[in-house]
C-alpha positions as CSV (number, residue, x, y, z in Angstrom):
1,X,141.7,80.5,109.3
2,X,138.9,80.9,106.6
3,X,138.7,84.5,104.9
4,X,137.0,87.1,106.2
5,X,136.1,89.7,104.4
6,X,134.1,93.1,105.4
7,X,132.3,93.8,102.3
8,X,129.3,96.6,101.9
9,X,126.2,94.3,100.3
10,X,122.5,95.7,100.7
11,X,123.9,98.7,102.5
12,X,125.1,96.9,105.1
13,X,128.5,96.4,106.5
14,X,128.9,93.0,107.2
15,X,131.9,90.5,107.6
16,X,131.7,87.7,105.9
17,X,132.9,84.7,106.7
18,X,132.4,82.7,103.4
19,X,133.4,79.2,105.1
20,X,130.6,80.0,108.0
21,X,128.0,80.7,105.5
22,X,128.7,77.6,102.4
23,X,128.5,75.5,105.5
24,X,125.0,76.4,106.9
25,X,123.6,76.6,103.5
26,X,125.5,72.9,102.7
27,X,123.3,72.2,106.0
28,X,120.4,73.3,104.6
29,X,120.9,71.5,101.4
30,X,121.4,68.4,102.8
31,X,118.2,68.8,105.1
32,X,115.9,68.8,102.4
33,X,116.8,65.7,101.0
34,X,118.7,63.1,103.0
35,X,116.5,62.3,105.3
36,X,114.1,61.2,102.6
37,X,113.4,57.4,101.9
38,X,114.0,55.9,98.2
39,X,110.9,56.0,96.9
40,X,110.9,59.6,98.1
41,X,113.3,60.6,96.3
42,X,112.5,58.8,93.0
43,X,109.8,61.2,91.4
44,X,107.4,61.1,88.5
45,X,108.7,63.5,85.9
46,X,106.9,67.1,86.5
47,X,108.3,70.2,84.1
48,X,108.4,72.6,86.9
49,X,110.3,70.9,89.2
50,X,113.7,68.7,89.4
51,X,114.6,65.1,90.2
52,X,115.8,65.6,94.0
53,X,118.8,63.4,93.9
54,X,119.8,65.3,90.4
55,X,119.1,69.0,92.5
56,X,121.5,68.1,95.4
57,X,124.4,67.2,93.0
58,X,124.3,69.9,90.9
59,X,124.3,72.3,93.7
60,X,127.7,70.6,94.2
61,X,128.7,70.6,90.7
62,X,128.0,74.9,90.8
63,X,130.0,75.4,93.4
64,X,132.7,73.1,91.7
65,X,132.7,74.8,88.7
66,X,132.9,78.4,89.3
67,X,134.8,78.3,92.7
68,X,137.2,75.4,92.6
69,X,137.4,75.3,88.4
70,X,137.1,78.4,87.1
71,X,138.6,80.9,89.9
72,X,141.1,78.3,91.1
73,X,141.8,76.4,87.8
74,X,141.4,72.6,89.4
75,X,140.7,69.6,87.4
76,X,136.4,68.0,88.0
77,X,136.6,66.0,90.7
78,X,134.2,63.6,89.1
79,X,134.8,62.6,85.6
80,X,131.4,63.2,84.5
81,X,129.9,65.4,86.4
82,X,129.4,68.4,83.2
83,X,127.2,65.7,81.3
84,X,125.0,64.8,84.6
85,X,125.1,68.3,86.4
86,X,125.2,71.1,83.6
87,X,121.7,72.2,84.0
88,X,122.7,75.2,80.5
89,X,123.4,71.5,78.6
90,X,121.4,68.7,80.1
91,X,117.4,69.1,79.0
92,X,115.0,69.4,81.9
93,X,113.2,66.0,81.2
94,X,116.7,64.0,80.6
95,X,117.5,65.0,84.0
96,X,115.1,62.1,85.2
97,X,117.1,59.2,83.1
98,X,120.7,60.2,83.7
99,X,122.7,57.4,85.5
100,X,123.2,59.5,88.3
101,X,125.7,58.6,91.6
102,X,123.1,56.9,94.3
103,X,122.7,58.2,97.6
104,X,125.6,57.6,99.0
105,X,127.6,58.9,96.1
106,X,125.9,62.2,96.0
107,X,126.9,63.1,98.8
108,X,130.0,61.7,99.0
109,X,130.2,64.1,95.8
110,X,128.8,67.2,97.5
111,X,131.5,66.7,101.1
112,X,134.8,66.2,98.7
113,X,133.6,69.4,96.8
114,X,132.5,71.5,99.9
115,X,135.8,70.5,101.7
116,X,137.9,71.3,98.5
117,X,135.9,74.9,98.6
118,X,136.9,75.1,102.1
119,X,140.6,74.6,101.2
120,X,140.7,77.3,98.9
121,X,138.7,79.7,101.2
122,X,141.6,79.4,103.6
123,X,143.6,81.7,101.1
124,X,142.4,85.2,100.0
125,X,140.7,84.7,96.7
126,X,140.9,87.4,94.1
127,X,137.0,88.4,94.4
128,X,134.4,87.5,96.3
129,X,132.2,87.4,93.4
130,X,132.6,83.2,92.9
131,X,131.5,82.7,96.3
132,X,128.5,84.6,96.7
133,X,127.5,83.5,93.3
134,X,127.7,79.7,94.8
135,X,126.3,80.3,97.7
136,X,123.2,82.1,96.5
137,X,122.6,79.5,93.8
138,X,122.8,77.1,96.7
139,X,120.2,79.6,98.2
140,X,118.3,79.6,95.6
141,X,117.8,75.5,95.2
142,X,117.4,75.1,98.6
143,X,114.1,77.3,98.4
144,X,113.4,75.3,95.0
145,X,113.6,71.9,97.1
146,X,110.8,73.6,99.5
147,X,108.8,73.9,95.9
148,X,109.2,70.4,95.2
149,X,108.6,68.7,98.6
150,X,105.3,70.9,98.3
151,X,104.3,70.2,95.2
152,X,104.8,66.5,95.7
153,X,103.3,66.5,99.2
154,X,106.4,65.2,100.8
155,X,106.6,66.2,104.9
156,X,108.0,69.4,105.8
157,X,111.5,69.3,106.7
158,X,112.8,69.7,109.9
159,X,114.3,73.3,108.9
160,X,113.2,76.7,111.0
161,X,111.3,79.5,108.4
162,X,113.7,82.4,107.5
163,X,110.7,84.5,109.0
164,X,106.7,84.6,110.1
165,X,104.6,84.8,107.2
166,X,101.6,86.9,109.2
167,X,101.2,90.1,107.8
168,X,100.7,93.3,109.5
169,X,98.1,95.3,107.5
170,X,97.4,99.0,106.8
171,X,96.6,101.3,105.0
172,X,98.0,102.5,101.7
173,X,101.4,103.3,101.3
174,X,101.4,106.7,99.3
175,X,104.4,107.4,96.7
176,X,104.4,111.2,95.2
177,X,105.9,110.4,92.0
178,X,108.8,111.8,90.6
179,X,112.8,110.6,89.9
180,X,114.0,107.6,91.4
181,X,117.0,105.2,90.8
182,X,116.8,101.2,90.3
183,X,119.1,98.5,89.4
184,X,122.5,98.2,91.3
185,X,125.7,100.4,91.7
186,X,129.3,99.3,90.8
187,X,130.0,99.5,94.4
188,X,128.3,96.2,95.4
189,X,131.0,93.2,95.7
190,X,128.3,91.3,94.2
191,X,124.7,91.6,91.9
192,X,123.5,89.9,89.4
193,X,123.8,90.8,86.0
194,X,120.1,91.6,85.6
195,X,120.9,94.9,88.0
196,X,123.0,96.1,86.0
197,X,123.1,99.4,86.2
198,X,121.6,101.6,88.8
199,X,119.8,104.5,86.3
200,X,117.0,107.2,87.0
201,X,113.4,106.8,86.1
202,X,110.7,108.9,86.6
203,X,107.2,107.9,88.0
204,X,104.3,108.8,88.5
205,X,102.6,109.1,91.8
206,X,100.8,105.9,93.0
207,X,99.2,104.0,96.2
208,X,100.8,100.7,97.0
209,X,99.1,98.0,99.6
210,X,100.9,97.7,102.9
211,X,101.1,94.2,103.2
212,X,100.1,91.5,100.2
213,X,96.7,90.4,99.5
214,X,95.9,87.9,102.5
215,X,93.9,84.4,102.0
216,X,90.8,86.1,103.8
217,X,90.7,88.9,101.3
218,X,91.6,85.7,98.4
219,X,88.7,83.6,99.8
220,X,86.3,86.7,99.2
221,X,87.3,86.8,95.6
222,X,86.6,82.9,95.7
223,X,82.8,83.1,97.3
224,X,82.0,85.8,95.0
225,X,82.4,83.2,91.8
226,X,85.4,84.9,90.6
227,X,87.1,82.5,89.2
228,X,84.3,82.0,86.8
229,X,83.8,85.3,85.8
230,X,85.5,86.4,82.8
231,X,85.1,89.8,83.7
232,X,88.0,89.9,86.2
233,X,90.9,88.1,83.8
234,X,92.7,89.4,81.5
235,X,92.3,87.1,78.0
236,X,95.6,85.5,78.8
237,X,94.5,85.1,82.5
238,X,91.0,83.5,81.2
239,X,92.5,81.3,78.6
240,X,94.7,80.1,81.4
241,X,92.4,79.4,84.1
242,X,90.1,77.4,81.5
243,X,93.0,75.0,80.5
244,X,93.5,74.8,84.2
245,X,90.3,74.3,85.2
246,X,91.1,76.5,88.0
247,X,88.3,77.9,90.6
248,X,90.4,78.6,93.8
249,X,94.2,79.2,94.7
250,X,96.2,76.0,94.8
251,X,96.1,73.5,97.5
252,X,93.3,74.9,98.8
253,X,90.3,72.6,99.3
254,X,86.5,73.5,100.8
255,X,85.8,71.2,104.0
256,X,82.5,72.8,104.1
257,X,79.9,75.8,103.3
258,X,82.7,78.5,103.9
259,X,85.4,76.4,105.5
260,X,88.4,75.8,103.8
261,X,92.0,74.1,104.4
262,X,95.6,74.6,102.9
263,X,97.2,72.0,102.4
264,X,101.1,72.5,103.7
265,X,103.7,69.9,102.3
266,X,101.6,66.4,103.7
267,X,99.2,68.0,105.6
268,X,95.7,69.6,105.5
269,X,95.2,72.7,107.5
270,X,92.6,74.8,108.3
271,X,93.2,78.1,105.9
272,X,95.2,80.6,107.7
273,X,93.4,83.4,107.1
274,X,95.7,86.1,108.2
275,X,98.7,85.1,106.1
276,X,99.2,86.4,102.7
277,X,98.1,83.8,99.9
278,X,100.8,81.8,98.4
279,X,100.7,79.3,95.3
280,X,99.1,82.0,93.4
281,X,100.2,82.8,89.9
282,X,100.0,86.5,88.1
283,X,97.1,85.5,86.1
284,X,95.2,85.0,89.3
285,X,96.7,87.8,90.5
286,X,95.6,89.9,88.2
287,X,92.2,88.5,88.3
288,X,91.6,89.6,91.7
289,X,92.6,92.9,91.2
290,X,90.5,93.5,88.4
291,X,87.6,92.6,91.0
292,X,89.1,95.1,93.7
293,X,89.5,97.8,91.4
294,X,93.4,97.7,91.4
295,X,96.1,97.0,89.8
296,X,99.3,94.9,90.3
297,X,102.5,97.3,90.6
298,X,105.2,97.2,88.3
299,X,108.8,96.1,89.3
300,X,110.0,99.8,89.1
301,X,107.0,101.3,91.5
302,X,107.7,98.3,93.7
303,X,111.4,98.7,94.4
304,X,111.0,102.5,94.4
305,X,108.3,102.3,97.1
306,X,110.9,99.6,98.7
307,X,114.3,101.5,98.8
308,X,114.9,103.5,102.0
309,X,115.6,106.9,102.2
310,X,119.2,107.8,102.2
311,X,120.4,104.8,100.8
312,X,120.0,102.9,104.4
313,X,119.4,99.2,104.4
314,X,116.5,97.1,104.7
315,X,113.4,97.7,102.7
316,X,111.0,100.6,103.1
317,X,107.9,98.8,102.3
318,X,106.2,96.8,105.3
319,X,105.8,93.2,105.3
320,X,107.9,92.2,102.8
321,X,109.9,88.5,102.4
322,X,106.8,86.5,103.6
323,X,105.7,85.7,99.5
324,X,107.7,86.7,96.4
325,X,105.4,89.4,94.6
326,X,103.8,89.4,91.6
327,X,104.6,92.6,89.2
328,X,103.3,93.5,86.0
329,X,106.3,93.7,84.4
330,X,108.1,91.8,82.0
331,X,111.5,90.4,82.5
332,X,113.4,92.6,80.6
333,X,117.2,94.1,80.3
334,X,117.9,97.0,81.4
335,X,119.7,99.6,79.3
336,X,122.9,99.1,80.2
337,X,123.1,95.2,80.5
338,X,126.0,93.1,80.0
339,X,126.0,89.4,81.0
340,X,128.3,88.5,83.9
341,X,130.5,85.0,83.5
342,X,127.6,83.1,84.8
343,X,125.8,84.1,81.1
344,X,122.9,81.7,81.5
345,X,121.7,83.3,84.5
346,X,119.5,86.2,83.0
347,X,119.9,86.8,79.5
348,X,118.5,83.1,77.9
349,X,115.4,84.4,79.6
350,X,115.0,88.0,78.2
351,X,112.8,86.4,75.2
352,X,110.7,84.5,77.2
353,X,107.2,85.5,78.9
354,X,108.5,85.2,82.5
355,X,107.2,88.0,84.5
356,X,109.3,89.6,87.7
357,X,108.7,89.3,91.3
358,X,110.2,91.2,94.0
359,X,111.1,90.8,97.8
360,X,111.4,87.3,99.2
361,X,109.5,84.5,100.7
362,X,109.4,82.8,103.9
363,X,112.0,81.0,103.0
364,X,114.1,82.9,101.0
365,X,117.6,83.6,103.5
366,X,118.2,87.2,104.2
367,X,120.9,87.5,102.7
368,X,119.3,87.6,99.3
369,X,117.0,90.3,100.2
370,X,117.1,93.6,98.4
371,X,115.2,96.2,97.2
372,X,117.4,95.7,93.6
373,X,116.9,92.0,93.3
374,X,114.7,90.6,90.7
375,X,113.3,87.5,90.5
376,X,111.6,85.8,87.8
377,X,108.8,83.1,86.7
378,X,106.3,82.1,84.1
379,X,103.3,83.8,84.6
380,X,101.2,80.5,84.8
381,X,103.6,79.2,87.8
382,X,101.8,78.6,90.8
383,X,104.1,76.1,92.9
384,X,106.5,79.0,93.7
385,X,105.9,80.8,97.2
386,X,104.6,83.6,95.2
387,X,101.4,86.2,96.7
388,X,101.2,89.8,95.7
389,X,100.6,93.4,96.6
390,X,97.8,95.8,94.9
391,X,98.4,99.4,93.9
392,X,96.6,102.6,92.2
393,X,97.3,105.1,90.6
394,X,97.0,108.7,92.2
């Protein structure tokens, strides 16, 4: 019988059955990339995303590692698998020349290891914490194997969305100002260590859009020549969108006087134009508030406009997990940080100019979801199912 545990995450009472839920995200995994041909899977190096075949194992190897390794105290099942899979020691562009198990071998590599975790899930384990930390890393690639068949322009795979991405807009959201608490208690069985702690922090009041920006209000910042008007960028932004020779959101292309497609994984679409933009980075974000007349909200307004009342579960805010959201805001410790055992999940970062997002995307699984959880990217990153919501200030 595999563990069940009832555990209180995101305020809600859940059992989990940790066997149930590393074998529907294995499923996941493996549905992003086996059913892709050779040459598929071989791609051109690209700095902002990962070799496929090299993704797949090393979402093995992390569940390896801190389940079977460092909780249970097993041997590697593969001899070599730190100096191919170690993504804290093996440099993002050597990852393309490693002499990595083929097809076959990979996931041979990825069963033996999911059985093994299995195994041990049979028994009660001392925390929970190993798990969850697996299986949202394995979470987290799968989303980042969504990036890359995008960014490449491989077909979508055969896997349903998490949720709809159509928004449901209205008007402002109005918060009064005042105290509020972010971060994470110590009552979670699991957060990560950039949460750490729950503390108060006092705000001013503000307005906060309903729903993030959609691509009908983005194509009205495009007609009006925004993205050649300096006036709307930040320096940053402008210096940006120069090197990038950027003059409309990613994959988008004009089919004719006012008619524009999206291009989703291999195919061109006509643009949605009720869903919130995606493939848009915070310089562009920025950009088109400073047209508008608002302003991107920072992490702390976001989540406080987010948590529910009470400490009930869910989200506050409407329409959020259909784009990760831009903030303003730095990523950043907070006060009373302390890195967890996984030490290369927040803290290499801190020094770096990645800036947070909040909520989810479309296919980000629930289960990740919370008002506390803080994501985080390179301002210039547009590949990520990123959008954003605008605020004001009172």
């Amino acid at each position: 019988m595999i563990w069940i545990e009832t555990i209180v995450y995101a305020g809600f009472m859940i059992a989990v059955d940790f066997g149930s839920e590393l074998r529907v995200a294995r499923e996941k995994t493996n549905a992003l990339w086996l059913g892709l041909r050779e040459e598929q899977l071989t791609l051109p190096f690209l700095p902002i995303v990962n070799p496929i075949l090299w993704e797949a194992g090393h979402v093995a190897w992390f569940q390896e590692y801190w389940v079977l390794r460092r909780l249970h105290g097993r041997t590697a099942l593969m001899e070599s698998c730190d100096r191919l899979y170690d993504s804290a020691a093996v440099e993002h562009r050597t990852r393309w020349s490693l002499p990595l198990p083929d097809r076959q071998g990979t996931r041979d590599y990825m069963q033996r290891t999911l059985d093994d975790v299995l195994d041990v899930a049979e028994r009660v384990p001392a925390q929970p914490y190993f798990f969850l930390l697996s299986l949202f890393h394995e979470d987290m690639h799968g989303e980042a194997m969504m990036y890359t068949r995008q960014t490449v322009g491989l077909p979508e795979p055969e896997i349903a969305p998490e949720r709809l991405i159509a928004a449901m807009p209205g008007p402002d959201i109005r918060f009064p100002g005042g105290e509020v608490t972010v971060g994470s208690g110590r009552n979670e069985p699991f957060i990560f260590d950039n949460e750490k702690w729950a503390h108060a922090v006092t705000l001013a009041g503000f307005r906060i859009s309903n729903a993030p920006v959609s691509n009908a209000e983005m194509l009205e910042f495009v007609e009006a020549g925004s993205y050649e008007d300096a006036r709307h960028w930040t320096h940053e932004g402008w210096s940006w969108r120069l090197e990038a020779d950027a003059h409309h959101p990613l994959y988008w292309r004009r089919r004719a006087l006012h008619e524009w497609e999206l291009r989703r994984f291999d195919r061109w679409l006509p643009l949605p134009l009720s869903d919130p933009v995606v493939h848009v980075n915070a310089y562009e974000a920025e950009a088109f508030c400073g047209w508008a007349g608002r302003r991107l909200p920072s992490e702390i307004e976001w989540e406080a406009a987010a948590r529910p009342a009470g400490g009930k579960p869910g989200f506050a805010l409407p329409n959020v997990g259909l784009v990760w959201e831009w903030t303003t805001s730095r990523f950043l410790p907070y006060e009373a940080f302390s890195a967890d055992p996984y030490k290369e999940y927040s803290e290499p970062w801190f020094a770096t100019p990645h800036r947070v997002l909040r909520g989810g995307s479309w296919a980000t699984p629930a289960r990740m979801m919370r008002p506390s959880f803080r994501n985080f990217y390179q301002p210039h990153r547009r590949d990520i199912y990123a959008g954003f919501r605008t605020a004001s200030t009172v």
